[in-house]
N, C-alpha and C positions, 0 to 999 in steps of 0.2 A: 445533452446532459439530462437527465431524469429532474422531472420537475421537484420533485418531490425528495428531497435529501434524510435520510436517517441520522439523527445527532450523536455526538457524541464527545467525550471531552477529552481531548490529545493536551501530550508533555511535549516541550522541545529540549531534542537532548544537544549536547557541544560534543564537541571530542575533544577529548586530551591528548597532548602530546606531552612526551620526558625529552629530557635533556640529558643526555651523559658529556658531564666533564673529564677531559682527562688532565694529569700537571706531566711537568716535564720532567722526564728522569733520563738517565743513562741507562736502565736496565730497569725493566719492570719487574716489579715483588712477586718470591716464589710463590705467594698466596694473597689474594685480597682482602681486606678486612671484610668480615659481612656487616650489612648496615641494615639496623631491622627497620628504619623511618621510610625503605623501601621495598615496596610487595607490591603485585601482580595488580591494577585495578580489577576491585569486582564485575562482575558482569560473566556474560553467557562466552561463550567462545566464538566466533568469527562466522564458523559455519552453521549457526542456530540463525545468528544473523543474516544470513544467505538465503534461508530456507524460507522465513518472514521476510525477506525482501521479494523472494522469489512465490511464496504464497499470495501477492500483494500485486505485482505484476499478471498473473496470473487470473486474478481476481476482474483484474482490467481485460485481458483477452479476451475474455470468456463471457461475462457481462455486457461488455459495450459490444454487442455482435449485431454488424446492419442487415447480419438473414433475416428474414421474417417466417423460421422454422421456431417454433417454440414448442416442441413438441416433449415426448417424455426422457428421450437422449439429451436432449438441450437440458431438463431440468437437474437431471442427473451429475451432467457437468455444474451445474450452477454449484450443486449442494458437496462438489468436490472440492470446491474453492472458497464457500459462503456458508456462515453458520446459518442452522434452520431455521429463528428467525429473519433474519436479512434475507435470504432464500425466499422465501415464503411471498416475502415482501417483492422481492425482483422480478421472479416470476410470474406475481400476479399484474403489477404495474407492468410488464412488458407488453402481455396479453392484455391490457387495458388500453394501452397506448397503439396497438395494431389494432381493434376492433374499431376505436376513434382514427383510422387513418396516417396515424403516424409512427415510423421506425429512428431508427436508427443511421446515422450514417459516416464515417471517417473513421477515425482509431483515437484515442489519447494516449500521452506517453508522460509518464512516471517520470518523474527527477526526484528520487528521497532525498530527502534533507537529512532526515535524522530517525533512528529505532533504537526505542529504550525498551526492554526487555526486562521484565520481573516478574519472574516462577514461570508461569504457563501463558502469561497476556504480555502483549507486544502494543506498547505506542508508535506509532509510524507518522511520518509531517511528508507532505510529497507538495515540491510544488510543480502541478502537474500543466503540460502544454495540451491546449483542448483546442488549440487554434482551429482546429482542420475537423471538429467532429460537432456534430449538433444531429436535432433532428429535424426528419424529413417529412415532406408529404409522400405514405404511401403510394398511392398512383401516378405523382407526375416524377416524382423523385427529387424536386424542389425542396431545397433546405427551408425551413422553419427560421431558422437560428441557428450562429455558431457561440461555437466558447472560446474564451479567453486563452491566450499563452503563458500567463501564471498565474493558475487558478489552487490558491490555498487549498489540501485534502490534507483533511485529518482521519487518520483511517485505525480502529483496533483488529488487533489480529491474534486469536486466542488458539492454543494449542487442546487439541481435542483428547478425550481418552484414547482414541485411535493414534495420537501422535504427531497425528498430522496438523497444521498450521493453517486456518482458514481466517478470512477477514470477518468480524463479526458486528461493526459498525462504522460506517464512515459519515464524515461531516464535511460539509464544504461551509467554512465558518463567514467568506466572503472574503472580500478584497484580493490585492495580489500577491505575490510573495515576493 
C-alpha cells in the first residue's frame, strides 16, 4: 500500500428497506387508495450507482499495478480513473517508489460498504482485503510488507464535466472494519 495516503472525509450510508403490508380480504379493491406519506426515496438511480462503484474498482485495477512500466500509457490510464490532483500525486509517488527500489506487488479487492451520492460527488466506505498485496523490493521481489484483510478505505468519487466518474480522494482513516 502507498505509504503515503490522501485524506479525505467519508459518510457512511445504511440502506433502507420498506415493508408492504397486506390485510386480508376476499377480493381485492378495484382501486387502491393512494397514500402520499409514501414516495420513492431520494437518491440517484441504481445504475449511477454502478458506475461509482464501478469507477472505484477500476481506480484499484489500474493504480495498484505491480508492472514497473510507468510510462505515458500508464499515466493516461491513471487520469482515466483519477482526478488530476490525485493523479498527479500517484504518478509521481509510483516513479519515486521505483527509482528507491520498490514496486508494487498482489492485487486488493474492494468490498463497498456503502455509496452516498449527492449531485456530482460520491462518498464511498470500502472495507477493503489487502491481505495479499504490499510492496516489494524491486530486484529480489521480496515483499516489504503486506496489508491487512479489512482495511477501512474512504474513497470520493466526483463526476467530471466529461461525465464520467473518477475517484478524487481516498483515505485509509486506520483500523478495521
Amino acid at each position: 500500500m502507498p505509504s503515503t495516503p490522501v485524506s479525505i472525509t467519508a459518510h457512511a450510508v445504511l440502506c433502507s428497506v420498506g415493508f408492504v403490508l397486506a390485510g386480508c380480504a376476499t377480493a381485492p379493491p378495484a382501486t387502491l387508495p393512494a397514500d402520499p406519506g409514501i414516495a420513492a426515496p431520494p437518491g440517484p438511480p441504481s445504475d449511477e450507482r454502478a458506475e461509482v462503484e464501478r469507477a472505484y474498482r477500476d481506480f484499484w485495477r489500474i493504480t495498484w499495478n505491480s508492472t514497473t512500466e510507468r510510462d505515458t500509457a500508464w499515466d493516461t490510464q491513471i487520469r482515466q480513473v483519477t482526478g488530476q490532483e490525485l493523479a498527479d500525486q500517484i504518478t509521481s509517488r509510483a516513479r519515486e517508489q521505483l527509482s528507491g527500489g520498490t514496486r508494487l506487488y498482489g492485487a486488493v479487492v474492494a468490498h463497498v460498504s456503502s455509496i452516498q451520492i449527492t449531485g456530482d460527488q460520491a462518498i464511498l466506505q470500502d472495507c477493503q482485503d489487502a491481505s495479499r498485496a504490499g510492496q516489494a523490493d524491486l530486484a529480489s521481489g521480496k515483499p516489504k510488507n503486506v496489508g491487512i484483510p479489512r482495511n477501512l478505505v474512504h474513497a470520493t468519487v466526483a463526476k467530471g464535466p466529461d461525465m464520467v466518474w473518477r475517484v478524487t480522494r481516498i483515505e485509509f482513516p486506520g483500523g478495521e472494519c
